[in-house]
C-alpha positions, 0 to 999 in steps of 0.5 A: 134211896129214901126220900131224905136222900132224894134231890130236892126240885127246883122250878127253873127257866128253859134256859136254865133246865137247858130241856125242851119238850117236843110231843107225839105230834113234833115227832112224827112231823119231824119224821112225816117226809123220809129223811134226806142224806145231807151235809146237815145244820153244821156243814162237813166234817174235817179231819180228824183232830189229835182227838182221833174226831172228825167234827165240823168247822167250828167245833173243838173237842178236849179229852176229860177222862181216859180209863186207867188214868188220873182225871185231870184236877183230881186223884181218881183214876178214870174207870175203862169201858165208859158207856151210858152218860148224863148230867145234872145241874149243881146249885154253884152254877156247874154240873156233874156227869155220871157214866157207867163202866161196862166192865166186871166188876163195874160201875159208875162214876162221877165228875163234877165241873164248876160253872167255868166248866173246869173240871173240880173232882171225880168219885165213885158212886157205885161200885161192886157187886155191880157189873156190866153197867152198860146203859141207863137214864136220869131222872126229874128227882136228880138220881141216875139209873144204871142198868146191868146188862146180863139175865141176872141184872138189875137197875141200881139208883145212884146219887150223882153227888156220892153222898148216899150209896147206890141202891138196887131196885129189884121191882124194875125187874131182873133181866138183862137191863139196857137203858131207861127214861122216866115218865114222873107224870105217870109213874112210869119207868120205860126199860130196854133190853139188848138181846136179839128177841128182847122185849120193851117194858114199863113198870109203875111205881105203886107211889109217888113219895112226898118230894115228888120222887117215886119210890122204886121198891114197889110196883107192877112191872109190864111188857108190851105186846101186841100184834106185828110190831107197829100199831096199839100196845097192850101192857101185860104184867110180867108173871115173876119180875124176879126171874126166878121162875125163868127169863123176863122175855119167856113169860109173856108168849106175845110179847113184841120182840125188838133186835137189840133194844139200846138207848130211850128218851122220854120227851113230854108224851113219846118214848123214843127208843133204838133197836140197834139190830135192825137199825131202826128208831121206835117211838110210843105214844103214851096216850094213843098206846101206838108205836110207830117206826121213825125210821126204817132202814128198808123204806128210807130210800136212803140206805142205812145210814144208821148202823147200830143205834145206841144211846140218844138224847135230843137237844134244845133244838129238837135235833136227836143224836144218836150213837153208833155201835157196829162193827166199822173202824170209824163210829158216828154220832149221827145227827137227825136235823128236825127243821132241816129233816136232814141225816148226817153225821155230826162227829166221827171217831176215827179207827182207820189210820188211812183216815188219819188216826187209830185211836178208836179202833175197835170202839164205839160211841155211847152216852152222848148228852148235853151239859144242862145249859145246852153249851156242851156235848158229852160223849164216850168212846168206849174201847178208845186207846187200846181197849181203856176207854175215854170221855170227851166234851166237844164245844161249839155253836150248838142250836138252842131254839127248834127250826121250823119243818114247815119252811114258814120261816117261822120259830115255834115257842119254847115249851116249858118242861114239863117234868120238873128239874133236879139241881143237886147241892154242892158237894166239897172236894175233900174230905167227902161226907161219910157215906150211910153204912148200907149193905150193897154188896150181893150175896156170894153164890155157888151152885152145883148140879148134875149135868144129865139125869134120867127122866124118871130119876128126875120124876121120882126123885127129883135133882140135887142142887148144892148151894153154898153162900157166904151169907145168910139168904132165901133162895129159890131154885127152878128147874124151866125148859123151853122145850115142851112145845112139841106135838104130833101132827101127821106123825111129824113132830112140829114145834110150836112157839118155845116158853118157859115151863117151870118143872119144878121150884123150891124157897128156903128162907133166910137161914144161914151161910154155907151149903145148903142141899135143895130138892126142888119140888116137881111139878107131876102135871108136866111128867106127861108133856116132858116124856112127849117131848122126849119122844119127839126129840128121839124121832128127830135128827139123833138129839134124844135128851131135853135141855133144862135150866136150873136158876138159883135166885140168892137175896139176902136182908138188905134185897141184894141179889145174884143169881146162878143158872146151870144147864140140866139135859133130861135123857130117856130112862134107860141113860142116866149119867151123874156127872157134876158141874 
């Protein structure tokens, strides 16, 4: 998006922004003494309603949007697989709600509400080529960043009111994208990555544009590292964001690794982030550079009273909510009291008929957030009613002001936000604002390769690699293998810590469509490395052959991107075979 697309800031009151700010300090007060299993703030749930949700005394909940189905007041039928969520104010006194689709093709899609919270239109936002839109995050200038959760993915910025096309942001990096939260003061973008030994980055935009929005195409993108996994980060830039050179999480040999990073929130100094694997809360200082762990399930005392945590958001009180992805019938919304320092579930959606429902059997909750004045939660069960997925609000008397941790009985000041609020314009219902024409679609990609070559084929001639697009694109091909690492050590091979060695790479400018044949040009300097690992491989148990990857990187004029990869087993010189993929 340009800047004259960007959502023009508005000061506004607490109240009206429906934020509240809570530093480095309030967090780890909040999180000084191990939280306690409780009843919590809003007392036990009762049983589950016609929702399939169990909630506490006091609170309702309404359907908004089923997947495959028409949004009520509206034509547009509801995409499946909801997943990461946020609103936005609308200058009318309402408010939109983007979620994304977690599905292939996906998306994103928006409702916008009227200030009676009834429900006015719903539309598309961002569409095709873009797939497996699982988590993402808002930011101050009003645009939703929806991240594609696969090796190949990206970070899109949309506009929640559908009036400019979705943009991909390649700079954010190419990998497998969870959620982001936004430091505006700091030019910060904080990134997660679900994958067992994902990493945590940050990238920095290179400037802030003149309506106080950052421009996202450009920057350094970082990944923290560090000894053990709490203490002081060191940022190290990531060497080739566009993965073309091989994954994000290889070219850092010490970056931290996190089990299954999910959901992140940036709240006035801390960035607070799941890691759904080992069913822990993270956060990071950004002065001090220290994360330090909110909750472990190991020291608690308490068991694990959160199994999977996704998506977070922290209310107007200073009570952090947190969604449950695991592999239970009956999923939480898990509510960690500040005041109360309490643990307990605040809403249950029910996959147990001896729980009296079976809606959400086989679901998972994700996107919970907060209308922007706090009155409102919104949350998605994502494989509710057999697999399509819905979106409900529950309403009730939520807190809005934070109860003090330190029994004093008394109620700390609100703080004013420091990052300014977006609150979008009204867009009408019908007939919508033509769209700027934007190529957002990627480039289509098919690659062949050999399956097996012999090592010194491969040395002395090389590997074919046939593209074919349906555009004109650069492409860059790389041939990496993470198995180089071995040694001799006592005549027992020993494998050091894998990386990404790139053994060859090749890029071809834009020129034309259809098939193009690339040697990509090897790098003889790992010849002497590749025939060691060949040998150790032969002294192991029968595995005499070298698993390679081939990546083809498409981008074309408008920085669309697709990306191909293909698995290359390198044998020793006297087996060759040429069988295609």
């Amino acid at each position: 998006m340009t800047s004259t697309s960007r959502r023009t800031f508005v000061s506004s009151s607490l109240a009206a922004a429906g934020l509240l700010t809570f530093g480095p300090a309030f967090w780890r007060g909040a999180m000084a003494a191990p939280a306690k299993l409780g009843a919590g703030p809003y007392g036990e749930l009762l049983p589950a309603n016609e929702h399939g949700l169990m909630l506490p005394p006091g609170f309702a909940s309404r359907e908004i949007a089923r997947g495959g189905q028409p949004v009520q007041n509206t034509a547009y039928a509801w995409h499946r697989a909801t997943d990461g969520m946020a609103t936005y104010a609308t200058q009318d006194g309402g408010w939109i709600v983007v979620s994304n689709s977690e599905t292939n093709p996906g998306g994103v899609s928006s409702i916008r509400f009227t200030k009676d919270g009834e429900i006015a239109d719903a539309y598309r936002i961002l569409g095709a080529p873009s797939r497996s839109n699982c988590g993402g995050g808002p930011t101050p200038w009003g645009t939703w960043l929806t991240g594609e959760e696969y090796d190949g993915g990206l970070i899109w910025e949309c506009d929640p009111t559908g009036r400019q096309p979705a943009v991909a942001r390649p700079a954010l990096g190419v990998f497998s994208h969870e959620a982001a939260a936004v430091d505006l003061e700091r030019r910060h973008v904080y990134l997660t990555e679900d994958k067992r030994d994902g990493c945590f980055y940050r990238f920095t935009a290179a400037k802030t544009l003149g309506d106080g929005g950052l421009d996202l195409t450009s920057g350094v993108l970082e990944v923290a590292t560090g000894v053990g996994q709490e203490g002081v980060v060191v940022w190290k830039p990531v060497p080739d964001p566009s993965a073309a050179s091989g994954l994000l999480r290889s070219q850092v040999a010490d970056a931290r690794r996190y089990n299954g990073s999910e959901g992140v929130w940036f709240d006035d100094g801390a960035v607070i982030w799941t890691s759904k694997g080992d069913n822990s809360l993270w956060s990071y200082d950004v002065e001090t550079a220290v994360v330090e762990r909110l909750y472990d399930p190991a020291t608690s005392g308490n068991g694990t009273f959160l199994k999977g945590p996704d998506n977070i958001c922290v209310s107007r009180s200073g009570d952090l909510f947190v969604c449950e992805d695991n592999s239970d019938l009956d999923f939480d919304v898990v509510l960690l009291s500040y005041g109360e320092r309490t643990v307990s579930p605040f809403l249950r959606a029910v996959g147990d008929a001896a729980n009296g429902s079976t809606i959400h059997n086989g679901s998972e909750l994700a996107g919970v957030c907060f209308s922007p004045d706090g009155e409102r939660m919104f949350v998605g069960s994502q494989r509710a009613h057999g697999g399509a997925g819905a979106v409900y609000e529950i309403t009730g008397p939520f807190r809005h002001a934070p109860v003090p941790a330190d029994g004093s009985g008394e109620t700390p000041a609100p703080v004013p936000p420091r990052q300014p609020v977006a609150v979008l314009p009204v867009v009408p219902s019908a007939p919508r604002p033509p769209a700027a024409v934007e190529d957002t679609d990627a480039p289509g990609l098919k690659i062949k390769v050999a399956r097996d070559v012999d090592v010194r084929t491969f040395l002395e001639e090389g590997i074919l690699v046939s593209v074919t697009t349906d555009e004109p694109t650069s492409l860059t091909v790389t041939v990496t293998t993470g198995e180089l690492g071995y040694a001799r050590e006592r005549e027992r091979p020993t494998r050091v810590r894998p990386r990404a060695d790139t053994l060859g790479t090749r890029r071809l400018a834009p020129r034309r469509s259809g098939v193009r044949n690339v040697h990509p040009k090897l790098r003889s300097t790992q010849a002497e490395r590749l025939q060691r690992a060949l040998r150790a491989a032969a002294r192991g148990k029968g595995k005499t052959r070298v698993r390679a990857r081939v990546t083809v990187t498409a981008r074309d004029r408008s920085s669309n991107v697709t990306v191909a990869t293909r698995t290359l087993w390198i044998t020793p010189a006297k087996r060759s075979a040429s069988r295609a993929s």
